[in-house]
N, CA, C and O atoms as a GROMACS GRO file, in nm:
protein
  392
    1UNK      N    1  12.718  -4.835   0.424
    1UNK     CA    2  12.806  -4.861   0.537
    1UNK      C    3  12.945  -4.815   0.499
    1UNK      O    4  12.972  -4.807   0.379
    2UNK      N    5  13.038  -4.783   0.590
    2UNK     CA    6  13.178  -4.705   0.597
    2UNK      C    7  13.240  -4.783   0.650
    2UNK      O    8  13.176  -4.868   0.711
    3UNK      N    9  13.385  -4.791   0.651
    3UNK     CA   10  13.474  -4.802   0.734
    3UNK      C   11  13.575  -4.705   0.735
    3UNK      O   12  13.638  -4.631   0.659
    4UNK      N   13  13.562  -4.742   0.880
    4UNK     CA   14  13.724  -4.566   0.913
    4UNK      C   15  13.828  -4.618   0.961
    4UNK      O   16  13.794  -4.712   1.033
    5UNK      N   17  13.933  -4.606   0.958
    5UNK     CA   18  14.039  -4.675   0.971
    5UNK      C   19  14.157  -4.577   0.984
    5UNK      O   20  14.210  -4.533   0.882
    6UNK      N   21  14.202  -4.540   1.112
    6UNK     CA   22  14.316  -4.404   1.180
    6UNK      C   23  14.409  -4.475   1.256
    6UNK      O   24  14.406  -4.546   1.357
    7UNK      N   25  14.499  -4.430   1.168
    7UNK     CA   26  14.643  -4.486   1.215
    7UNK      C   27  14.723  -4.378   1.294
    7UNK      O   28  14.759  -4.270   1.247
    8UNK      N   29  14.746  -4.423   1.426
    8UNK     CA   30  14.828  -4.307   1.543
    8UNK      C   31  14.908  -4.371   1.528
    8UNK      O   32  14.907  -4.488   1.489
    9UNK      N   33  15.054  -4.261   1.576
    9UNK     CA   34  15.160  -4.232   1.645
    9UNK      C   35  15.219  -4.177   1.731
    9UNK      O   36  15.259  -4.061   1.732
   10UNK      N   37  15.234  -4.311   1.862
   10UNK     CA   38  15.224  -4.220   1.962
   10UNK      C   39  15.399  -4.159   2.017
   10UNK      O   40  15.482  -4.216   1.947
   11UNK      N   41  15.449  -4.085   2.096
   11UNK     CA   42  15.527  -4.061   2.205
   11UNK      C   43  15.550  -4.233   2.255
   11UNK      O   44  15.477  -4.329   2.281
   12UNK      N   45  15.699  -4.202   2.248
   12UNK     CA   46  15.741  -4.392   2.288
   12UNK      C   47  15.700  -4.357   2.439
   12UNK      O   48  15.707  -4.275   2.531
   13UNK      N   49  15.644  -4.503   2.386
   13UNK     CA   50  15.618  -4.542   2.609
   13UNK      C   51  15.482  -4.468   2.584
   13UNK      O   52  15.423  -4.472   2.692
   14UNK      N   53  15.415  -4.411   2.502
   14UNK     CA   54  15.269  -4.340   2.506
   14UNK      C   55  15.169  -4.447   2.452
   14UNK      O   56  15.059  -4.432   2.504
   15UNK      N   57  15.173  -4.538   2.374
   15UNK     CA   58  15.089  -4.645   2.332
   15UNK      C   59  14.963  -4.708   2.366
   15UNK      O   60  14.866  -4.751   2.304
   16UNK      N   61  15.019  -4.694   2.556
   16UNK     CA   62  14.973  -4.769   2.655
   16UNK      C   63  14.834  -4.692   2.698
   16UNK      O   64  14.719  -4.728   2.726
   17UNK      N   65  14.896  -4.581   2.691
   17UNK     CA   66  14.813  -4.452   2.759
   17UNK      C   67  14.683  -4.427   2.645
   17UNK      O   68  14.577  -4.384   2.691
   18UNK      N   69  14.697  -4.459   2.483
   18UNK     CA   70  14.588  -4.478   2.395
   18UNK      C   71  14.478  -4.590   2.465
   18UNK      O   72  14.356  -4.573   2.466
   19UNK      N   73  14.552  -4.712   2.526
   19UNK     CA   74  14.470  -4.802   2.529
   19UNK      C   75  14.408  -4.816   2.670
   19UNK      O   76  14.329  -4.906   2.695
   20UNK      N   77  14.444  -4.727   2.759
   20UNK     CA   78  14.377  -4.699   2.857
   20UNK      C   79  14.271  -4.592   2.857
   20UNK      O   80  14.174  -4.607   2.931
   21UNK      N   81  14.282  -4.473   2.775
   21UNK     CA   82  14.207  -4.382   2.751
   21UNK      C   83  14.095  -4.411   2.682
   21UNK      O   84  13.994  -4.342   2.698
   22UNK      N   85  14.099  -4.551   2.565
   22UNK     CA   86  14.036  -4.564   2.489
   22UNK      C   87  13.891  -4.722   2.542
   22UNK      O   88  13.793  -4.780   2.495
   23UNK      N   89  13.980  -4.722   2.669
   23UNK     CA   90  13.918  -4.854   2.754
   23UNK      C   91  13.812  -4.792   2.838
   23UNK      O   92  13.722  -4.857   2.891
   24UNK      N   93  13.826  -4.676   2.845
   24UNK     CA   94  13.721  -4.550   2.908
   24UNK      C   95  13.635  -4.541   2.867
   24UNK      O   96  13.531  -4.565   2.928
   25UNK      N   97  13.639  -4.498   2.735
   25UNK     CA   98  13.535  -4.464   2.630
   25UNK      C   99  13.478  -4.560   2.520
   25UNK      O  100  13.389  -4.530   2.440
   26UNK      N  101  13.536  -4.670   2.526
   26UNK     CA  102  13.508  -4.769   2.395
   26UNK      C  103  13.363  -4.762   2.430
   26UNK      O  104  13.307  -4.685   2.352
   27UNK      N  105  13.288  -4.808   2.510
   27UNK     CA  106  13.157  -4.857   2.491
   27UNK      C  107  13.084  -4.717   2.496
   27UNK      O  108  12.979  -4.723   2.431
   28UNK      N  109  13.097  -4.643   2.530
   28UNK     CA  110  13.030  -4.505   2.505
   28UNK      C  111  13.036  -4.494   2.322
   28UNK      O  112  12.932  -4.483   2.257
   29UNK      N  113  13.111  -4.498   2.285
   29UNK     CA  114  13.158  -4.536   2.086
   29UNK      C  115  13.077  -4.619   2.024
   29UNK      O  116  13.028  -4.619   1.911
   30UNK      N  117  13.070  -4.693   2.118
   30UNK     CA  118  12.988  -4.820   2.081
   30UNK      C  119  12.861  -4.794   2.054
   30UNK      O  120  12.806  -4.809   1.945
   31UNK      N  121  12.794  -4.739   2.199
   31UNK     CA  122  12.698  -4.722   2.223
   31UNK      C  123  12.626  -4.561   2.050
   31UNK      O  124  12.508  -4.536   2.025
   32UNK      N  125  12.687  -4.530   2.016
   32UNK     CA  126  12.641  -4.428   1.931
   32UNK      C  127  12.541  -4.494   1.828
   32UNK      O  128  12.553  -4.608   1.784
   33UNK      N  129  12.427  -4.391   1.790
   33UNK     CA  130  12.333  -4.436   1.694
   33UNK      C  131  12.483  -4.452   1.569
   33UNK      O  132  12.591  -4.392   1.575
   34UNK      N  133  12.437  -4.554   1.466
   34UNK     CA  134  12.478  -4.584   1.409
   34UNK      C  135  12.634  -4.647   1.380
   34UNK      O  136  12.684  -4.667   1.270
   35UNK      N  137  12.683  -4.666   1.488
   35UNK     CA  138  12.836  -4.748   1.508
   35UNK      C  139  12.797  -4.885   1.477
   35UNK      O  140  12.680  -4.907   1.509
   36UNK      N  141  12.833  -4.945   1.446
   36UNK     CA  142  12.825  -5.092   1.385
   36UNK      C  143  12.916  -5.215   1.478
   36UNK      O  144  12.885  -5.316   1.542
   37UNK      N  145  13.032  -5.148   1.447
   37UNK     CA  146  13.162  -5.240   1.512
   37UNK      C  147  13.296  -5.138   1.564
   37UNK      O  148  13.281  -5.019   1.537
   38UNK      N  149  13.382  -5.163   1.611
   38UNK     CA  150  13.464  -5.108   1.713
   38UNK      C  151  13.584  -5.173   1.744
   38UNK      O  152  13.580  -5.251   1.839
   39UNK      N  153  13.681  -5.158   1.688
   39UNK     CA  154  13.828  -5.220   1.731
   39UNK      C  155  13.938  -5.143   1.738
   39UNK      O  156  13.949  -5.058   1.650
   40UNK      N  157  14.056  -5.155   1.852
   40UNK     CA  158  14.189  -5.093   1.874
   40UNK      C  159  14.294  -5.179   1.856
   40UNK      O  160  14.297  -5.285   1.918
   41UNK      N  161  14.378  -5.150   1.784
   41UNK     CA  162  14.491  -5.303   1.778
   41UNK      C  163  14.651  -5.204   1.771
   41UNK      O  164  14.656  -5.081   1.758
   42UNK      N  165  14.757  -5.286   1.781
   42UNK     CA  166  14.860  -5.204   1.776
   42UNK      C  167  14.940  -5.320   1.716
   42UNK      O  168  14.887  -5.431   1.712
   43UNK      N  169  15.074  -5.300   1.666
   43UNK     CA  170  15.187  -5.328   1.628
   43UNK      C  171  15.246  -5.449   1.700
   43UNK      O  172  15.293  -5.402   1.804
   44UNK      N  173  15.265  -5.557   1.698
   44UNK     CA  174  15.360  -5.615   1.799
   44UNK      C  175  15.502  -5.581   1.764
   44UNK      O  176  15.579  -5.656   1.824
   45UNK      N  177  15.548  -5.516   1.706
   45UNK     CA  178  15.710  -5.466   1.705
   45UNK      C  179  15.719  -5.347   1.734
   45UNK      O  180  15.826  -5.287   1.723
   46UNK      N  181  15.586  -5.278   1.788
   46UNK     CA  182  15.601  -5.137   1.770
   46UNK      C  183  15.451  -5.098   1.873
   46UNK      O  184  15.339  -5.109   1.822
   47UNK      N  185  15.463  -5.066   1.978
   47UNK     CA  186  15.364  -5.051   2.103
   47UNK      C  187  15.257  -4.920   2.088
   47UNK      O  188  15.140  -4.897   2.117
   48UNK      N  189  15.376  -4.845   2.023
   48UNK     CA  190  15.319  -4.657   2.005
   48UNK      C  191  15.233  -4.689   1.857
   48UNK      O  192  15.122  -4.634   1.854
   49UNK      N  193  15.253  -4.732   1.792
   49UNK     CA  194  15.160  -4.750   1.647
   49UNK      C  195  15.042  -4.810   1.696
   49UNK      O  196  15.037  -4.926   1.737
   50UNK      N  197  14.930  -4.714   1.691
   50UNK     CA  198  14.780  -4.761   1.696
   50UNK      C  199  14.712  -4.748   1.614
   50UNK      O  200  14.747  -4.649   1.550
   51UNK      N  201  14.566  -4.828   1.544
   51UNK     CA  202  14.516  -4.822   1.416
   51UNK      C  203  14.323  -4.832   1.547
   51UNK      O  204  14.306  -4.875   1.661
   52UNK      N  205  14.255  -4.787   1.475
   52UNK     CA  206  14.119  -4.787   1.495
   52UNK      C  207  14.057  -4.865   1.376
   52UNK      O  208  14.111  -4.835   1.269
   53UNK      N  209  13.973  -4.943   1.368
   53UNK     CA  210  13.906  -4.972   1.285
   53UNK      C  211  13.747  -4.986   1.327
   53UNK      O  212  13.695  -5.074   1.395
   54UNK      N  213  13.699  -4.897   1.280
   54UNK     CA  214  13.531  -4.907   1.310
   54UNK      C  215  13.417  -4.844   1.217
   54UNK      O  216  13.414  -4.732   1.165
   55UNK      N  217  13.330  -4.942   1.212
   55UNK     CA  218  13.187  -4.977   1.145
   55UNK      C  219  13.098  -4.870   1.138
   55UNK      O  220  13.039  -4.850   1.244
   56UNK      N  221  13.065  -4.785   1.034
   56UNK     CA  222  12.988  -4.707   1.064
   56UNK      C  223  12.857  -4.710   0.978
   56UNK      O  224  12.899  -4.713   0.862
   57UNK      N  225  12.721  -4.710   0.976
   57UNK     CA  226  12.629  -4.658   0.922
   57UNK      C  227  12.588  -4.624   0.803
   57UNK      O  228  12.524  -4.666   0.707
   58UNK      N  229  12.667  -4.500   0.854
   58UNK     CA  230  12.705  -4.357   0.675
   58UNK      C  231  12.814  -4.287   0.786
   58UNK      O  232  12.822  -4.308   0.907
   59UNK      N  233  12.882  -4.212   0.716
   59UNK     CA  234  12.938  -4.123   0.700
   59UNK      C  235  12.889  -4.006   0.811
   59UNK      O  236  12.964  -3.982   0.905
   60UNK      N  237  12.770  -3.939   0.800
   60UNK     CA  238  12.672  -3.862   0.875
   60UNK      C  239  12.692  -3.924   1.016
   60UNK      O  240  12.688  -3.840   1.105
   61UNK      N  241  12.710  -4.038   1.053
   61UNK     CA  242  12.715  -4.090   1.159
   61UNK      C  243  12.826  -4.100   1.231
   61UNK      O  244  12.826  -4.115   1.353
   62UNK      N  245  12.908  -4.094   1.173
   62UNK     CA  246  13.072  -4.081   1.184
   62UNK      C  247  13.098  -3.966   1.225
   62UNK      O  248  13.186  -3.950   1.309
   63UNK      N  249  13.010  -3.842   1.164
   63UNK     CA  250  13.062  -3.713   1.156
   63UNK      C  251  12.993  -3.673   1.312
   63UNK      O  252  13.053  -3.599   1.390
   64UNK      N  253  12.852  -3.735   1.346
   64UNK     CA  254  12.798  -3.702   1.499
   64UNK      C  255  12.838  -3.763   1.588
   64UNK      O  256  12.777  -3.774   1.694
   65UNK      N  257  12.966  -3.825   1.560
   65UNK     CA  258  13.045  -3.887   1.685
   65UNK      C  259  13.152  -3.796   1.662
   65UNK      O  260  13.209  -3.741   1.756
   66UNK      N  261  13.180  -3.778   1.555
   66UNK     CA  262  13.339  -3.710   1.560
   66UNK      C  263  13.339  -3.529   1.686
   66UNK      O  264  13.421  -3.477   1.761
   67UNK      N  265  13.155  -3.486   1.626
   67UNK     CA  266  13.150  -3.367   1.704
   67UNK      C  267  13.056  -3.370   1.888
   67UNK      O  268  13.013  -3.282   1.963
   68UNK      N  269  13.062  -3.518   1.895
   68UNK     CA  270  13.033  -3.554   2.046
   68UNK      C  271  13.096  -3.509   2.096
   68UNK      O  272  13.206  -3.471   2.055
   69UNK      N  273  13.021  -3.488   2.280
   69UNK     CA  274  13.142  -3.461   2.394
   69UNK      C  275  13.248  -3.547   2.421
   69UNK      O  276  13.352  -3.532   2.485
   70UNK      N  277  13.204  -3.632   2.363
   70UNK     CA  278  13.307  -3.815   2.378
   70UNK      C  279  13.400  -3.775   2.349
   70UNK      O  280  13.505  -3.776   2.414
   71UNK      N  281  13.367  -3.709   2.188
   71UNK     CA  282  13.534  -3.754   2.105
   71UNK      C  283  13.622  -3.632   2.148
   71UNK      O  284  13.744  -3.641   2.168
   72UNK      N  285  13.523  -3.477   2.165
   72UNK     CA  286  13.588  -3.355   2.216
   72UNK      C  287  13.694  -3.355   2.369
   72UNK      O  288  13.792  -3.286   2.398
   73UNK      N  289  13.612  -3.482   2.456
   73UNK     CA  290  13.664  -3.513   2.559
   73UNK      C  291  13.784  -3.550   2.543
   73UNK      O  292  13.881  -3.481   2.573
   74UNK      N  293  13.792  -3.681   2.486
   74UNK     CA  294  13.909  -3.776   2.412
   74UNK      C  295  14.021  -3.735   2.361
   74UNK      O  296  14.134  -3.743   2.409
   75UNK      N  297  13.973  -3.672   2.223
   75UNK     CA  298  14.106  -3.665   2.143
   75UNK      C  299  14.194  -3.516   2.181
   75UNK      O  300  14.309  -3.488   2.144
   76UNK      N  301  14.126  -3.455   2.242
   76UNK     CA  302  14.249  -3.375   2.282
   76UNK      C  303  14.367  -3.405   2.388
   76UNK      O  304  14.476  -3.348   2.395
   77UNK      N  305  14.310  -3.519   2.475
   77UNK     CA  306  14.432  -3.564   2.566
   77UNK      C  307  14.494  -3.647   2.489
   77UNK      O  308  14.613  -3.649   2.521
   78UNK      N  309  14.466  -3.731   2.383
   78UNK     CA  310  14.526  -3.835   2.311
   78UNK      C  311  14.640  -3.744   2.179
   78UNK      O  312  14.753  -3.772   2.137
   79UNK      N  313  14.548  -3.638   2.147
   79UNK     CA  314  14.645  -3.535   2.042
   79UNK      C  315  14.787  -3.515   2.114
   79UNK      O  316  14.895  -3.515   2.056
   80UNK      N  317  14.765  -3.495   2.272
   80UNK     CA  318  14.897  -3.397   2.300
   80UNK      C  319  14.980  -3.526   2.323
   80UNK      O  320  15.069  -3.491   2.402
   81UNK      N  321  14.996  -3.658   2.293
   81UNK     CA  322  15.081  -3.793   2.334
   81UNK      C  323  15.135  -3.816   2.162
   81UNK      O  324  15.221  -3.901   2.136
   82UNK      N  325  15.071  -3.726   2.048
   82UNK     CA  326  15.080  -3.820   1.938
   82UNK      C  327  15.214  -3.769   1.922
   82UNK      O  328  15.240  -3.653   1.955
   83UNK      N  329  15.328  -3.870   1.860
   83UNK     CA  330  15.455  -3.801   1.779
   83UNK      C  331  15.474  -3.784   1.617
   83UNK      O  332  15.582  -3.778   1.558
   84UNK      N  333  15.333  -3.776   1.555
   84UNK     CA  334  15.312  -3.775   1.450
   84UNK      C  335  15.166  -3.754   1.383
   84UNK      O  336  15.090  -3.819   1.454
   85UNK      N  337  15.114  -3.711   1.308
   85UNK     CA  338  15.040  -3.634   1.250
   85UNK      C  339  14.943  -3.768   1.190
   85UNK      O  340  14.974  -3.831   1.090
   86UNK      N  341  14.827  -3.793   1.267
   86UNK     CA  342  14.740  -3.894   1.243
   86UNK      C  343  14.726  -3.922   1.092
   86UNK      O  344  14.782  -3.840   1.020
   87UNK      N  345  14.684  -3.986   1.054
   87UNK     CA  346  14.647  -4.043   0.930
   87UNK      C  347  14.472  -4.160   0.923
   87UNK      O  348  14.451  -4.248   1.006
   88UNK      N  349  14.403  -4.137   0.839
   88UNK     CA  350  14.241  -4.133   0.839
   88UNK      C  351  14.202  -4.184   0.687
   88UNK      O  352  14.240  -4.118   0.590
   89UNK      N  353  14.141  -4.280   0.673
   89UNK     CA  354  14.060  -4.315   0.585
   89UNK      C  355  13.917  -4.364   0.613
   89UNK      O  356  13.878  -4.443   0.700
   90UNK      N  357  13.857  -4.306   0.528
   90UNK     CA  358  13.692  -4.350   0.544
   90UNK      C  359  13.716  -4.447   0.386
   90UNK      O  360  13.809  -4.423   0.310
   91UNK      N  361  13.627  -4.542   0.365
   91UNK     CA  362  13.641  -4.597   0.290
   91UNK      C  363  13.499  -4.713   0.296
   91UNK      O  364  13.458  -4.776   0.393
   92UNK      N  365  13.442  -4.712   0.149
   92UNK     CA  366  13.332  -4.846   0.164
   92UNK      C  367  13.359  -4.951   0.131
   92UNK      O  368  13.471  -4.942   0.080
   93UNK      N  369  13.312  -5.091   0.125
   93UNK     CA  370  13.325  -5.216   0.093
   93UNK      C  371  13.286  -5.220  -0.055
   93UNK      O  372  13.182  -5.158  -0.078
   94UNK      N  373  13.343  -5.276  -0.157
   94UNK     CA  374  13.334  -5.301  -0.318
   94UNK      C  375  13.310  -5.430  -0.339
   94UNK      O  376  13.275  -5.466  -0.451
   95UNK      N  377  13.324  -5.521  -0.235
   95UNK     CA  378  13.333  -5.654  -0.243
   95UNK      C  379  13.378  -5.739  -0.113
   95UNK      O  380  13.491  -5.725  -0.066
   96UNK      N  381  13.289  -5.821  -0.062
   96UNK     CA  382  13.272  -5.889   0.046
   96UNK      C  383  13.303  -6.011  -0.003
   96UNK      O  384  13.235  -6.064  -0.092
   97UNK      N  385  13.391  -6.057   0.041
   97UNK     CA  386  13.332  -6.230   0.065
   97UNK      C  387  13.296  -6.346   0.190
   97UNK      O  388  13.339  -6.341   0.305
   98UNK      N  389  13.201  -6.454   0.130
   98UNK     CA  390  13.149  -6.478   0.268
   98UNK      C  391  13.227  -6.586   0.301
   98UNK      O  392  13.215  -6.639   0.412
   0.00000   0.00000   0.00000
């Protein structure tokens, strides 16, 4: 299992427009073989700072969403709002606690 975790920056006053775009498509995301979990959260001092955090599978699974019509749909209207150059970690769990 993975976690991906992409931190945007949007165009002030653009924030909003992530979380409407992304209210479109969340359950289509969802819905993908191997997605696990699914979250959008932002900043409370800061509206345009958005982070993704979501559950993946493997990796392989990540990568057949990344080249869906979903995400092809998506991230190009969301690219042209960003005011800064995304940032992306995939990363696994080393240690859980329950």
């Amino acid at each position: 299992m993975i976690t991906r975790i992409v931190k945007l920056k949007f165009k002030p006053g653009k924030g909003t427009f992530f979380f409407e775009a992304f209210n479109d498509v969340k359950e289509k995301i969802r819905g993908f073989e191997g997605n696990l979990y699914l979250e959008a959260m932002s900043t409370s001092d800061d509206p345009d700072l958005v982070f993704t955090y979501s559950k993946w599978q493997s990796e392989e699974h990540l990568n057949i969403y990344r080249k869906s019509e979903v995400f092809g749909a998506v991230w190009p209207k969301l690219k042209a709002e960003f005011a800064g150059k995304p940032e992306a970690w995939t990363v696994e769990s080393k240690f859980i606690l329950d």
